[in-house]
C-alpha angles and dihedrals in degrees: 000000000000120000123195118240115222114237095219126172134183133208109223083245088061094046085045084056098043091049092057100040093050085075112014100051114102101223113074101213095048087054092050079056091049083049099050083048098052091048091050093052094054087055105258121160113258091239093055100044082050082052100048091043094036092230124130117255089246086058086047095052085040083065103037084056086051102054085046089058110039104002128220088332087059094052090066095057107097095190101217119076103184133228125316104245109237090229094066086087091065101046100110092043100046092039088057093043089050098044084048092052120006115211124239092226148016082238090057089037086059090048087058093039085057101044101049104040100026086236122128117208132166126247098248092051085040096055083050088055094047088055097046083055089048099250114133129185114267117209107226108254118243092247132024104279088226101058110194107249091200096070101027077065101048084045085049094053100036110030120026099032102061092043088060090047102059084043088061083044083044093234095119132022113230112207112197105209128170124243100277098057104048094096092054086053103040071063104055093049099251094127 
């Protein structure tokens, strides 16, 4: 069987182009094409190129019949573009109903999911579609993030003032931990 060899050149601006993009383009497997093309425009033999990208050398020839089309700009197209998720549909209603009331979890946020629009969707499917719409998970912070002054005060006043008082008269000893260790020394008897 013959197969025809592809004639290809490239101008320094697209090796250039295809240097940087074989490791600066987002997509991985745009940036395993910039990389068969680099190789092949340094000379180096077809099965070899297939070897050091793992592609077939169908694929590679794929790609080589794609740069002689449509050039470096045709090499980022990918040519599939997947299913519409039924829940696009959805997007503005369930983005103003979680921005009303963020859910807990991405388990509670599937029950709604599922409740407003009909549509069941793992949680795994349903975190990627959190994400598409910008939310992200927030870790709970140690302490309530609106501390009540009223009583920070009234701690202040009646508590912590007069121990520190007795430690300047050396009557106490005050030990100032962080957060991780309180209960450690709630134990121990230091506080």
């Amino acid at each position: 069987m013959f197969m025809r060899v592809l004639k290809l050149e490239f101008s320094q601006t697209d090796q250039a182009a295809l240097q940087y993009e074989r490791y600066h383009h987002p997509h991985p497997i745009v940036q395993r094409k910039m990389e068969a093309l680099w190789l092949k425009s340094h000379g180096l033999s077809h099965p070899l190129i297939a070897t050091l990208t793992a592609v077939s050398e169908n694929t590679l020839r794929a790609y080589f019949q794609q740069y002689q089309n449509g050039g470096i700009e045709q090499l980022k197209h990918l040519g599939y573009h997947g299913q519409v998720s039924q829940l696009q549909t959805h997007t503005k209603s369930l983005e103003q109903h979680f921005t009303d009331q963020p859910p807990a979890t991405v388990k509670e946020a599937a029950a709604q999911i599922e409740q407003l629009t009909g549509i069941k969707r793992s949680p795994t499917q349903v975190r990627a579609f959190l994400k598409r719409l910008g939310m992200k998970r927030l870790m709970p912070a140690f302490l309530p993030s609106k501390g009540d002054p009223v009583k920070q005060a009234e701690f202040k006043t009646a508590e912590l003032e007069p121990r520190l008082a007795q430690a300047k008269a050396g009557t106490r000893a005050v030990f100032f931990v962080d957060a991780s260790h309180f209960v450690f020394c709630a134990v121990m008897g230091m506080l």
